[in-house]
Structure formats: structure tokens, C-alpha cells
C-alpha positions as CSV (number, residue, x, y, z in Angstrom):
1,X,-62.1,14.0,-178.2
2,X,-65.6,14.4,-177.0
3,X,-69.1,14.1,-179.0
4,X,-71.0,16.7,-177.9
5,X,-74.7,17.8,-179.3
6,X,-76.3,21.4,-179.2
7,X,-79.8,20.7,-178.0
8,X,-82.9,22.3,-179.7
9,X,-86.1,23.7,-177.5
10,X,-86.2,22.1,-174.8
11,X,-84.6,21.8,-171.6
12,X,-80.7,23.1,-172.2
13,X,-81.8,24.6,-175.4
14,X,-79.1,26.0,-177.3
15,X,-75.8,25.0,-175.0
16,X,-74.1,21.3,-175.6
17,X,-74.6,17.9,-173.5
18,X,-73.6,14.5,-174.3
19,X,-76.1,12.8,-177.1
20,X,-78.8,11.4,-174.1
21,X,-81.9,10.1,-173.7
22,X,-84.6,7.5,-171.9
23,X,-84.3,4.1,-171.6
24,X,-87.7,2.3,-173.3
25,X,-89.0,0.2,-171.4
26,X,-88.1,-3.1,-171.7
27,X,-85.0,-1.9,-173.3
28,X,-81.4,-3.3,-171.9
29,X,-79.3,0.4,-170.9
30,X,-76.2,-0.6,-173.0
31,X,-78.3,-0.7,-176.3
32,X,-80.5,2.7,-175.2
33,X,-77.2,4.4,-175.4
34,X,-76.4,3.0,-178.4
35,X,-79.7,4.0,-179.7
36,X,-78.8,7.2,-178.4
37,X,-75.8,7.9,-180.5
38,X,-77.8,6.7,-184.0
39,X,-80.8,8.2,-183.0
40,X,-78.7,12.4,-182.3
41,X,-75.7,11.8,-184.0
42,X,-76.0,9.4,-186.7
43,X,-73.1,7.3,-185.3
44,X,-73.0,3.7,-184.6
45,X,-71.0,2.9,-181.1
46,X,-69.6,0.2,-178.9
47,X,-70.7,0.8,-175.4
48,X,-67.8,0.5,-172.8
49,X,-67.3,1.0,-169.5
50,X,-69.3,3.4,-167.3
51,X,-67.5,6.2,-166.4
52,X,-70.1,8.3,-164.4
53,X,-73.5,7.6,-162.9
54,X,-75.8,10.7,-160.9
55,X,-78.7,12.4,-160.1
56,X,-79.9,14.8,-162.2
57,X,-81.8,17.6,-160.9
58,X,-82.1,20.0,-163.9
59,X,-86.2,19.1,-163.4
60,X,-87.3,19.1,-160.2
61,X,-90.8,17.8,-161.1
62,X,-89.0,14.8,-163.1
63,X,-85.4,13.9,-161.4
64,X,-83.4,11.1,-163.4
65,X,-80.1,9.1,-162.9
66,X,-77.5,9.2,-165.5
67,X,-74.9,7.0,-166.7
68,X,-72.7,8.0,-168.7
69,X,-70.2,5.0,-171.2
70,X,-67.3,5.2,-173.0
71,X,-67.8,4.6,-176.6
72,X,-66.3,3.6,-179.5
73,X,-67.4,4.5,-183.2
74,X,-67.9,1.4,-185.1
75,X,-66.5,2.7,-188.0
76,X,-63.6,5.5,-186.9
77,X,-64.3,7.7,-190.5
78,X,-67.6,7.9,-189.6
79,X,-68.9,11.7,-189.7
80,X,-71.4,12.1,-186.6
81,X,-74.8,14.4,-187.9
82,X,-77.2,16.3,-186.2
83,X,-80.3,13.9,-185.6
84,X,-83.5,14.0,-184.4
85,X,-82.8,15.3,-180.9
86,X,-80.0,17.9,-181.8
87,X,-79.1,21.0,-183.8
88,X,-75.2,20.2,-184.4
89,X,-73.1,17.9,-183.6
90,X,-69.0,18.2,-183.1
91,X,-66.0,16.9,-181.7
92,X,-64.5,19.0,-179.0
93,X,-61.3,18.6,-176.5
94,X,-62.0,17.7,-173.0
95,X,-60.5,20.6,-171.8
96,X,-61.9,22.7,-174.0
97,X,-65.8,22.0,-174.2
98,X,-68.4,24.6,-175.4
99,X,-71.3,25.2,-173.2
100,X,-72.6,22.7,-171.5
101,X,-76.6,22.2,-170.9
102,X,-76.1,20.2,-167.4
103,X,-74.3,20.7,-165.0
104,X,-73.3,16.5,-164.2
105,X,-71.3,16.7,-167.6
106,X,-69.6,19.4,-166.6
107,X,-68.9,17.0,-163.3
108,X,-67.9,14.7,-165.4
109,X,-65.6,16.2,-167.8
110,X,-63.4,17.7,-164.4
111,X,-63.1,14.6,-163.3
112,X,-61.9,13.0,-166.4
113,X,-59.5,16.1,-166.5
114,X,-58.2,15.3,-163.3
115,X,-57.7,11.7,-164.1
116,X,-60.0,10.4,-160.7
């Protein structure tokens, strides 16, 4: 199963993306995505693995790379909520996302579908 987030106003507003963010500076990239899922989810996680890095595009005046980890919930009964940065928050199947906000998770989840 996949966490996904529904964004509020701003860019992707209304459709679903990964829970995301900016690295602080100074801040190592493991613990910003762990920040990440506390901060929009409510959710503590164990980073894993990266299992996508790309550009992203979606603003032309500000383009960013994105990695994306595996995670693990710290606690598996943990019930993921909405935080500052999101307006729901839900598990869905792989194959079955709702719409996505950018188009590199969308990359993402086709390749983890097709196993490459």
C-alpha cells in the first residue's frame, strides 16, 4: 500500500502526491523525509532505500530533484492524519492510485508496477 496526500492550494491543489517537501538547509535528506511524513501525515518512518530520484519540472521558474524512499511506519497501527501541508491522507494500492499532482510519481508508481 501507498501513503498518498491530497494537497491544499498550491501547486497540485486538490489531486494526491507522495507526502514531500524541501530539505532545510543544513538538514541531512534521510531525516527531511522523515520530517516529511510527521510534518503531512502525522506518521513516524524509517527511511529505506531510494527507489526513484528526477527532475521535476512542474515549475519552470523553480525546477527541483526528487528522491523518493521506501519507508517503514515506526509503529504499523499507526493511523496517518492530514498535517500541515495536506487535506487528507489515505492508503491506496499501487495499481490503483487516485489522482496524482505530478507527473514523476506517476513515473514512479509504473515502474514499481512493472517491477524495473
Amino acid at each position: 500500500m501507498l501513503l498518498v496526500q491530497r494537497r491544499p492550494g498550491q501547486h497540485g491543489a486538490g489531486a494526491w502526491s507522495f507526502p514531500c517537501g524541501f530539505v532545510e538547509w543544513g538538514e541531512d535528506v534521510r531525516a527531511a523525509a522523515v520530517r516529511e511524513a510527521r510534518e503531512e501525515a502525522g506518521i513516524e518512518v524509517t527511511v529505506g532505500e531510494v527507489l526513484h530520484v528526477a527532475s521535476n519540472f512542474h515549475e519552470p521558474e523553480k525546477p527541483t530533484v526528487g528522491i523518493w524512499f521506501a519507508a517503514r511506519l515506526v509503529d504499523r497501527h499507526a493511523t496517518p492524519v492530514a498535517g500541515d501541508d495536506a487535506v487528507a491522507v489515505g492508503w491506496f494500492d499501487p495499481a490503483a492510485p487516485p489522482p496524482l499532482a505530478f507527473p514523476t510519481d506517476a513515473t514512479l508508481l509504473a515502474r514499481l508496477a512493472g517491477g524495473s
